[in-house]
Backbone as XML, in Angstrom:
<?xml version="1.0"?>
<chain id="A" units="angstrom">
  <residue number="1" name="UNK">
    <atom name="N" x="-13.460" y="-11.007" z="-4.063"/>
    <atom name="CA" x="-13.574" y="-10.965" z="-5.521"/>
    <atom name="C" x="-12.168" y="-11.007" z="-6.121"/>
  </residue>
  <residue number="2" name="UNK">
    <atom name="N" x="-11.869" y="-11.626" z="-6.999"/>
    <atom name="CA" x="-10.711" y="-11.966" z="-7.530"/>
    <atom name="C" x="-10.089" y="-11.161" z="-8.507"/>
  </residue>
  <residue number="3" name="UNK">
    <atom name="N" x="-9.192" y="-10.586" z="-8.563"/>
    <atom name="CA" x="-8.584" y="-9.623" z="-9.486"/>
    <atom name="C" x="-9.360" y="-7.768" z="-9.097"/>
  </residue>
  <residue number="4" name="UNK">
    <atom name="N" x="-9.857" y="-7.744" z="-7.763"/>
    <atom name="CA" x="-10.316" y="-6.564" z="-7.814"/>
    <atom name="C" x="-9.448" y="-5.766" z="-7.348"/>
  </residue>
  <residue number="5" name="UNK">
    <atom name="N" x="-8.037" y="-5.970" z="-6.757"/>
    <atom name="CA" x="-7.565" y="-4.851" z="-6.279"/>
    <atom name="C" x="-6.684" y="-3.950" z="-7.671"/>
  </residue>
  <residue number="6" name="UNK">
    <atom name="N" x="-6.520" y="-5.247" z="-8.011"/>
    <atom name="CA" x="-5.788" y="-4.731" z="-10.362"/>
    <atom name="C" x="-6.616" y="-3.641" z="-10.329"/>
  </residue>
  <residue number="7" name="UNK">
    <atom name="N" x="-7.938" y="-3.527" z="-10.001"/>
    <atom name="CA" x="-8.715" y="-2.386" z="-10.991"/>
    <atom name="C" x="-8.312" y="-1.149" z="-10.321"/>
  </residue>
  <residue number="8" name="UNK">
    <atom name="N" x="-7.797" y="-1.347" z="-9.031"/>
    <atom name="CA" x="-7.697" y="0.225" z="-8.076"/>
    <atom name="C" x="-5.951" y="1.022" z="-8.842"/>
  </residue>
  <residue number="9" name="UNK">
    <atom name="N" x="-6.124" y="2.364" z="-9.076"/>
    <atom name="CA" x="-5.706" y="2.994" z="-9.772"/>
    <atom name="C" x="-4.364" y="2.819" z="-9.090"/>
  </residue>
  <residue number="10" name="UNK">
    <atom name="N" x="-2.912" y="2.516" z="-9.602"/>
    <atom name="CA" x="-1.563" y="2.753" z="-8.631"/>
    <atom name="C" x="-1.621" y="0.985" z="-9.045"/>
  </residue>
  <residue number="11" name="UNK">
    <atom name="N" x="-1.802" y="0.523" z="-8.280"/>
    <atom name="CA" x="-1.645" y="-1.085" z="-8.742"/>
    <atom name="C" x="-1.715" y="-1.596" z="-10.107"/>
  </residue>
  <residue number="12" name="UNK">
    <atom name="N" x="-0.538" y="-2.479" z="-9.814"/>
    <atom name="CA" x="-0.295" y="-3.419" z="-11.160"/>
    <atom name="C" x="-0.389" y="-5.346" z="-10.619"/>
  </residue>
  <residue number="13" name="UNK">
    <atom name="N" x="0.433" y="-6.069" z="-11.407"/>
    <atom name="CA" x="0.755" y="-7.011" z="-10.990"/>
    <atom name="C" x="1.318" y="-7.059" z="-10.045"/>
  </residue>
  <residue number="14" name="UNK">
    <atom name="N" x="2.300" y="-6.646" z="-9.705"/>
    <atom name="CA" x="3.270" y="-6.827" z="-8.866"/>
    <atom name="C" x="3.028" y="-6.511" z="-7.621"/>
  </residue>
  <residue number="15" name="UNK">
    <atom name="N" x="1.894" y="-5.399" z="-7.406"/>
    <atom name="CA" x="1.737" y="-5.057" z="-6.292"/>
    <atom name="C" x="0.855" y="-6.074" z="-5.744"/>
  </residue>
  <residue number="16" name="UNK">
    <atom name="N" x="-0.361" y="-6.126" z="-6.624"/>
    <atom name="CA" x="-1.038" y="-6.882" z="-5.732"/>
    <atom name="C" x="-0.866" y="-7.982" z="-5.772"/>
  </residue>
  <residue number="17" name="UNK">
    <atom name="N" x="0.463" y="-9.095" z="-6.598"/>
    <atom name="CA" x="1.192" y="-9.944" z="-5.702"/>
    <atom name="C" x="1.493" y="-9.943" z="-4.277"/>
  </residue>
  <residue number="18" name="UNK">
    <atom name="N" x="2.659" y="-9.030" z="-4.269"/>
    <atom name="CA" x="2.588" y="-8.875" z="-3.033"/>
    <atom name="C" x="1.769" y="-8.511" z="-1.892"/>
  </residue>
  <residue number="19" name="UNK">
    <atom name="N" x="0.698" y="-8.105" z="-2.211"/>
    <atom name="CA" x="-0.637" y="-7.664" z="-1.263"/>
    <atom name="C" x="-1.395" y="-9.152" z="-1.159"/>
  </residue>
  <residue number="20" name="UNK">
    <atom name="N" x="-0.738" y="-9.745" z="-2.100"/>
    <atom name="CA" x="-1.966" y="-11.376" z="-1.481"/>
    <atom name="C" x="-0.534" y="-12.147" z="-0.829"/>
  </residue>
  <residue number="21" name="UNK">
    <atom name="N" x="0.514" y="-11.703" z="-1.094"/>
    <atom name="CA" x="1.584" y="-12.459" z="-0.445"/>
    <atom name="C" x="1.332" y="-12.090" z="1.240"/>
  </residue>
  <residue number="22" name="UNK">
    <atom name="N" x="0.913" y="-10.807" z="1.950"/>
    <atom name="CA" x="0.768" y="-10.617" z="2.919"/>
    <atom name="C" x="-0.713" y="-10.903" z="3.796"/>
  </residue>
  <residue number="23" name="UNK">
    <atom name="N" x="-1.801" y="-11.623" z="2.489"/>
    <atom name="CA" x="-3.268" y="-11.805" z="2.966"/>
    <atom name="C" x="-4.346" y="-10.561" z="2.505"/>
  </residue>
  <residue number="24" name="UNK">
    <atom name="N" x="-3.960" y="-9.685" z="2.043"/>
    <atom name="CA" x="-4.709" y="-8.460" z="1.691"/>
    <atom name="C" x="-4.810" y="-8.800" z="-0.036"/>
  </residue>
  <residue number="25" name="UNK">
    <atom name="N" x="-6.761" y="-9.141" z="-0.063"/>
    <atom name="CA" x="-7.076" y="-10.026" z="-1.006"/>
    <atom name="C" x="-8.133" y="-9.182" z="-1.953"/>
  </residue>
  <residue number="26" name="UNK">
    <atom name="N" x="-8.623" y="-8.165" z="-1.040"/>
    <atom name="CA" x="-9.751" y="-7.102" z="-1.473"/>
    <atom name="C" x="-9.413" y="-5.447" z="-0.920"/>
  </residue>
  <residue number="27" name="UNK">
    <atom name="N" x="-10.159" y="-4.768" z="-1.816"/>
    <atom name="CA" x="-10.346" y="-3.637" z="-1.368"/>
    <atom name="C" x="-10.427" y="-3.135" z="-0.022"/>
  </residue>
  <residue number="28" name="UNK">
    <atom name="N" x="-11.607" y="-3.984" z="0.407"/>
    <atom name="CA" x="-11.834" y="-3.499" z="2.214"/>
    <atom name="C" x="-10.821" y="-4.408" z="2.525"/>
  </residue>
  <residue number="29" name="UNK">
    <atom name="N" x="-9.732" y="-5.195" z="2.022"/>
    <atom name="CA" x="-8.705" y="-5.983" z="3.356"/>
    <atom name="C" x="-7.764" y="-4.737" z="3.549"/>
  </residue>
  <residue number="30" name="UNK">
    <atom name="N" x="-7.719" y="-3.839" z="2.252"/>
    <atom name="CA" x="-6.113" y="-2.931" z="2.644"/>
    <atom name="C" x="-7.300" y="-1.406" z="2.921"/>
  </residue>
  <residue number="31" name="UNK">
    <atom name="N" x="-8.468" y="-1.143" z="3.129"/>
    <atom name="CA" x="-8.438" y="-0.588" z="3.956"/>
    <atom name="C" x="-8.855" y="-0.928" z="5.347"/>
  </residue>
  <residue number="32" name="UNK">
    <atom name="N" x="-9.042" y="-1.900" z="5.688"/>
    <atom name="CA" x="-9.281" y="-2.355" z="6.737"/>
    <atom name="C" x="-7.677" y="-2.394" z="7.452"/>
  </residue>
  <residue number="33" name="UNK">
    <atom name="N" x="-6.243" y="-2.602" z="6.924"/>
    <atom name="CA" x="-5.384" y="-2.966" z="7.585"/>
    <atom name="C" x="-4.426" y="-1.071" z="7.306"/>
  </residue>
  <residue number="34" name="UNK">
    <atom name="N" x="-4.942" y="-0.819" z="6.218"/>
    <atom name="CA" x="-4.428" y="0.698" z="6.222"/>
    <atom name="C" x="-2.976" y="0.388" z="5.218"/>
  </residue>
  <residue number="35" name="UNK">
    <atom name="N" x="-2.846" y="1.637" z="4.069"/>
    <atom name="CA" x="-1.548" y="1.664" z="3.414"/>
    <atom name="C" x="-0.068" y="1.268" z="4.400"/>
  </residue>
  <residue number="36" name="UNK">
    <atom name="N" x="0.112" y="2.102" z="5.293"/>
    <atom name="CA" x="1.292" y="1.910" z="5.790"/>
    <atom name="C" x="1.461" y="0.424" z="6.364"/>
  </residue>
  <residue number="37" name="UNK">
    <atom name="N" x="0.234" y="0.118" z="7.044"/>
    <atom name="CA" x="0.493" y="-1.359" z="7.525"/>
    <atom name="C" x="0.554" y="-2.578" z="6.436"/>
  </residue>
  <residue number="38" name="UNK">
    <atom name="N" x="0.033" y="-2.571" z="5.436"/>
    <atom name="CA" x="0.328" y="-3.207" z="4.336"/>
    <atom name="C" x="1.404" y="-3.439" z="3.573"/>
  </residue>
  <residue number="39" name="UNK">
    <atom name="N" x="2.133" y="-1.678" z="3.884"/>
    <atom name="CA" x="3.642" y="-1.908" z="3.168"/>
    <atom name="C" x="4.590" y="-2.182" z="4.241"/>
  </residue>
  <residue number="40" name="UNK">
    <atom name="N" x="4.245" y="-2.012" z="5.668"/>
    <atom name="CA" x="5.333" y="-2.946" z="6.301"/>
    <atom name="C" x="5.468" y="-4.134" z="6.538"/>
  </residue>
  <residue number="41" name="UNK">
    <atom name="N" x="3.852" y="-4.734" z="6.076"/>
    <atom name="CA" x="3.500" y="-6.190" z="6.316"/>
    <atom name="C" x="4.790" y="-6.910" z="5.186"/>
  </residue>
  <residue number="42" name="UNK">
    <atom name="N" x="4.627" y="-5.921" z="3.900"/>
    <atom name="CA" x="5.408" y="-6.726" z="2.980"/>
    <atom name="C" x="7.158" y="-6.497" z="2.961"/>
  </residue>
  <residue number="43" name="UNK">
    <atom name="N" x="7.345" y="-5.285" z="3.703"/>
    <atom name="CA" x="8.755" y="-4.980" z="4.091"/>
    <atom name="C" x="9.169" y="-6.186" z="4.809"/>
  </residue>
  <residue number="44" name="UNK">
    <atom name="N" x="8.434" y="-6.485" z="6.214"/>
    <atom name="CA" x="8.631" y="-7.820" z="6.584"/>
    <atom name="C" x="8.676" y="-8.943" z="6.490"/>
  </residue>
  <residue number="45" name="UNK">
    <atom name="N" x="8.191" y="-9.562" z="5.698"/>
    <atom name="CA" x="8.388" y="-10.501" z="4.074"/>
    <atom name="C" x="9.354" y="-10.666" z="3.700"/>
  </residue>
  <residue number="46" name="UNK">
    <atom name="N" x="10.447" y="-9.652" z="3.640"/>
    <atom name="CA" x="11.526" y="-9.529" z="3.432"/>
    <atom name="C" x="11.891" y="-8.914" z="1.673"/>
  </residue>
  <residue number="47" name="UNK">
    <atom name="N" x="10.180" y="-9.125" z="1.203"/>
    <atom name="CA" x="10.373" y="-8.423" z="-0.285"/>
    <atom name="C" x="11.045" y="-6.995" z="-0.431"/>
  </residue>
  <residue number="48" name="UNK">
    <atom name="N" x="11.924" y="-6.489" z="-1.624"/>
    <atom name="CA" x="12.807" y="-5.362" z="-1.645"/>
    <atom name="C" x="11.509" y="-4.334" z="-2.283"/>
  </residue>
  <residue number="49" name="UNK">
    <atom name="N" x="11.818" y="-3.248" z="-1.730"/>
    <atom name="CA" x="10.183" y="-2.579" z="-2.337"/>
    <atom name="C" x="10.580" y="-1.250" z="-1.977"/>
  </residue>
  <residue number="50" name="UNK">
    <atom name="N" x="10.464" y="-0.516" z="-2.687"/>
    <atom name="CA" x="10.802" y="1.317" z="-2.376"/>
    <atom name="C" x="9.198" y="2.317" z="-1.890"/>
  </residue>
  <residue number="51" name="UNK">
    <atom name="N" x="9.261" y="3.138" z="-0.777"/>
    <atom name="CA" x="8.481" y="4.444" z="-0.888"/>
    <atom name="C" x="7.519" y="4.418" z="-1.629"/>
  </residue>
  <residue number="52" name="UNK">
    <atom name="N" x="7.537" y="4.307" z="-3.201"/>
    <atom name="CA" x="6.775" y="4.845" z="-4.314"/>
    <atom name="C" x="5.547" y="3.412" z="-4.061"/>
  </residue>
  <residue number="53" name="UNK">
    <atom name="N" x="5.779" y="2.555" z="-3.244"/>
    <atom name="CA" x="4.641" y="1.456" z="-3.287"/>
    <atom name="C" x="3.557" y="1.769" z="-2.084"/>
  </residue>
  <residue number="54" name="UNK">
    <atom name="N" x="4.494" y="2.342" z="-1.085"/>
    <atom name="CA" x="3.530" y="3.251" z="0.215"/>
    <atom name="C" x="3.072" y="4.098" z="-0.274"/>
  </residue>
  <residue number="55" name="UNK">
    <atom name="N" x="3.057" y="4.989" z="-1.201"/>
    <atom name="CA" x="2.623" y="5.652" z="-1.910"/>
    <atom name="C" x="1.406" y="5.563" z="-2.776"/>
  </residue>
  <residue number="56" name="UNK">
    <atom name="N" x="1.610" y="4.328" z="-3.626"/>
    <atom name="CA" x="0.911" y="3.943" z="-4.607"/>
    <atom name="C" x="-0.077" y="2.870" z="-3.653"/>
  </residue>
  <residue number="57" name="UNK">
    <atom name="N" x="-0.215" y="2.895" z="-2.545"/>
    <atom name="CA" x="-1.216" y="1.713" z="-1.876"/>
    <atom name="C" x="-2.169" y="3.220" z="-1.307"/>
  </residue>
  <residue number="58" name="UNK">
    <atom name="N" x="-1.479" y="4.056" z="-0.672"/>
    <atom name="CA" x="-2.574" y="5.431" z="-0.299"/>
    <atom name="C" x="-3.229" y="5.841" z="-1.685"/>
  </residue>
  <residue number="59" name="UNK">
    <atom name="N" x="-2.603" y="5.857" z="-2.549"/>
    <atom name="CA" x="-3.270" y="6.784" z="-3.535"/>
    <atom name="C" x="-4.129" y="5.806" z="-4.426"/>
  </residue>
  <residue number="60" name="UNK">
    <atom name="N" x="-4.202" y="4.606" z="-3.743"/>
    <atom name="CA" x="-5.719" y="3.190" z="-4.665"/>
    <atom name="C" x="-6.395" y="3.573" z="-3.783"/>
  </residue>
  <residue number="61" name="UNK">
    <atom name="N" x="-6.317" y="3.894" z="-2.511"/>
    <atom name="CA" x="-7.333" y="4.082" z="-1.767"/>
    <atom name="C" x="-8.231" y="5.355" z="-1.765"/>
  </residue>
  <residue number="62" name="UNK">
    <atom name="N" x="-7.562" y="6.528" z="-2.605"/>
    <atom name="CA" x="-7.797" y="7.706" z="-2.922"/>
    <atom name="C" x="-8.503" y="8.208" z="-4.031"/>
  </residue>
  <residue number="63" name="UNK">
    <atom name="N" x="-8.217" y="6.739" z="-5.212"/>
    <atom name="CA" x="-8.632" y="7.106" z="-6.294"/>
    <atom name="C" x="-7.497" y="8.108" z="-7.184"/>
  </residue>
  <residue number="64" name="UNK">
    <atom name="N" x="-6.193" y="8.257" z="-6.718"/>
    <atom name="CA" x="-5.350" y="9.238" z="-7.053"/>
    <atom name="C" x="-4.196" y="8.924" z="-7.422"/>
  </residue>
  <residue number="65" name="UNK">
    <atom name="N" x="-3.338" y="8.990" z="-8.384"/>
    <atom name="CA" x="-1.729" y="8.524" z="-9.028"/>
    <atom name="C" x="-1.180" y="9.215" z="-7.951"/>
  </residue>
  <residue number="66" name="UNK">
    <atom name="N" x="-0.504" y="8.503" z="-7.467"/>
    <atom name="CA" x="0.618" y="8.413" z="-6.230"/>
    <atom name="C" x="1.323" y="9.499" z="-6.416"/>
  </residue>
  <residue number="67" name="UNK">
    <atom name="N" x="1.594" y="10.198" z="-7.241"/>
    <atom name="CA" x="2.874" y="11.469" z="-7.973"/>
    <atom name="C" x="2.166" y="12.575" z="-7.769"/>
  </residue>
  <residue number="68" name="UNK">
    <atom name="N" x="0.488" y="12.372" z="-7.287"/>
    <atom name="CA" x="0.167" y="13.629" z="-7.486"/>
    <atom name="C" x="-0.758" y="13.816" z="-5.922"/>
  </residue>
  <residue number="69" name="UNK">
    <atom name="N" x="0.239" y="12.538" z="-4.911"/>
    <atom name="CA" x="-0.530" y="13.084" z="-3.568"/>
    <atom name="C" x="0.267" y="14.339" z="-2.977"/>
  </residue>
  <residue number="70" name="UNK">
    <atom name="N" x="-0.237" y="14.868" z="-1.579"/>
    <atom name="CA" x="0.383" y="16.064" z="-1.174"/>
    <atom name="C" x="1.782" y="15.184" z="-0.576"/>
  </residue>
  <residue number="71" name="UNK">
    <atom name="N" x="2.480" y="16.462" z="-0.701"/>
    <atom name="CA" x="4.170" y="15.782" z="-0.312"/>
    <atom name="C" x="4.034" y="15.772" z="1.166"/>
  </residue>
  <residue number="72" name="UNK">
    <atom name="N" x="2.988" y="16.863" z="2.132"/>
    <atom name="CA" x="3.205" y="16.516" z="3.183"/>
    <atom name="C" x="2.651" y="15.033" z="3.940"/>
  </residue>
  <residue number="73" name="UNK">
    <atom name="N" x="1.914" y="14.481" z="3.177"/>
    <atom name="CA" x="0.968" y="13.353" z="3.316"/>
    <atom name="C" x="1.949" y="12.361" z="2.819"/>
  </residue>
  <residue number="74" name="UNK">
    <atom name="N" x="2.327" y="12.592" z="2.083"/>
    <atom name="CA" x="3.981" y="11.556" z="1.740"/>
    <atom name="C" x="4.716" y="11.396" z="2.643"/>
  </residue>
  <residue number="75" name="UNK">
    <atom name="N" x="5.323" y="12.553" z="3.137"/>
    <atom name="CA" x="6.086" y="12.851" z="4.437"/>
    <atom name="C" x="4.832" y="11.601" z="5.556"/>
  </residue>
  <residue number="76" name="UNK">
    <atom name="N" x="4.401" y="12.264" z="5.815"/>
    <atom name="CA" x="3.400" y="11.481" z="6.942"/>
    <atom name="C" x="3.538" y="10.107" z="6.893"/>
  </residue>
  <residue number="77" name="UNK">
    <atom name="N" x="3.117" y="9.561" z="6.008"/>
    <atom name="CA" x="3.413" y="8.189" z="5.275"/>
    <atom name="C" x="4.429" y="7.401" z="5.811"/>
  </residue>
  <residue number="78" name="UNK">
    <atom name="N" x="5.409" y="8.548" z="5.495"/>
    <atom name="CA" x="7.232" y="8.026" z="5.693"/>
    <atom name="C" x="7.363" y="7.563" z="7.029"/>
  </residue>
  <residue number="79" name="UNK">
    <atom name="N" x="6.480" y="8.653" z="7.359"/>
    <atom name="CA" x="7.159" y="9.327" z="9.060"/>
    <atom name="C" x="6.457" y="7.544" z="9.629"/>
  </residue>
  <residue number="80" name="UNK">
    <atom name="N" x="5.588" y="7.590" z="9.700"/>
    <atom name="CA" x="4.585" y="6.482" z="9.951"/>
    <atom name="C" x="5.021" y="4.939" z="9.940"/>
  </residue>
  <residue number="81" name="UNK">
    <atom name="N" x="5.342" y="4.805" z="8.662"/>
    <atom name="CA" x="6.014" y="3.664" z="8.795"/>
    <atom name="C" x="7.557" y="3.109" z="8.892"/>
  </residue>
  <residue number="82" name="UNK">
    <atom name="N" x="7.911" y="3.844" z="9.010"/>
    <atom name="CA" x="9.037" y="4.504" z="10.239"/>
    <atom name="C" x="8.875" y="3.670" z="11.487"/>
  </residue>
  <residue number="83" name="UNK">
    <atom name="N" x="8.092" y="4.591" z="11.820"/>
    <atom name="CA" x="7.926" y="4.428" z="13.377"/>
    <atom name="C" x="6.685" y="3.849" z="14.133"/>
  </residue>
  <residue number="84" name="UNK">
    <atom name="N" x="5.730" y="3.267" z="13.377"/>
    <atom name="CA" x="4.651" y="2.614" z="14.065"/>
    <atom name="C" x="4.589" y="1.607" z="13.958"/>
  </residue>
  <residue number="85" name="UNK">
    <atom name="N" x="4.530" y="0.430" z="15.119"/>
    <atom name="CA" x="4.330" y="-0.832" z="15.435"/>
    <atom name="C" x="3.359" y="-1.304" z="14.575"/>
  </residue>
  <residue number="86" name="UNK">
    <atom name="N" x="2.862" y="-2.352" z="13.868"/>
    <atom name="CA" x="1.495" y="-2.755" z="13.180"/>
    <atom name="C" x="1.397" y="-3.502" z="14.218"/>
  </residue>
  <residue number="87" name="UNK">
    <atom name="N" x="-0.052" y="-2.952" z="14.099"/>
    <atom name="CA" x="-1.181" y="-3.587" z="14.641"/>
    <atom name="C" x="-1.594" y="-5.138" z="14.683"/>
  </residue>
</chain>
């Protein structure tokens, strides 16, 4: 469906540019591939992109403004895409 990831709360334009720049076109594509793997898909892209977008891709999936997830789940986040290979 076209323009459905705009409606998920945290996303704007820009993001879900870049979320169709990496193939993640719907709702079930970024949870099917998971926040962190989505924002390294687009780290690898080579697009410049800060934290607050790993952030804001967990918290569409949450239903929740990114500012108001738990910091240790932030932390986690970090830690994560950091250090995990995608899939």
């Amino acid at each position: 469906m076209d323009g459905e990831l705009i409606k998920l709360k945290n996303l704007g334009n820009t993001s879900v540019n870049l979320l169709h720049a990496v193939g993640i076109k719907t709702e079930s594509d970024l949870k099917r591939v998971g926040p962190v793997n989505a924002y390294k898909s687009i780290k690898e892209r080579g697009f410049s992109t800060s934290k607050v977008l790993l952030y804001a891709l967990q918290g569409a999936l949450l239903d929740t403004h990114w500012n108001e997830l738990d910091s240790q789940l932030k932390k986690q986040l970090v830690i994560e895409a950091e250090l995990e290979p995608i899939n």
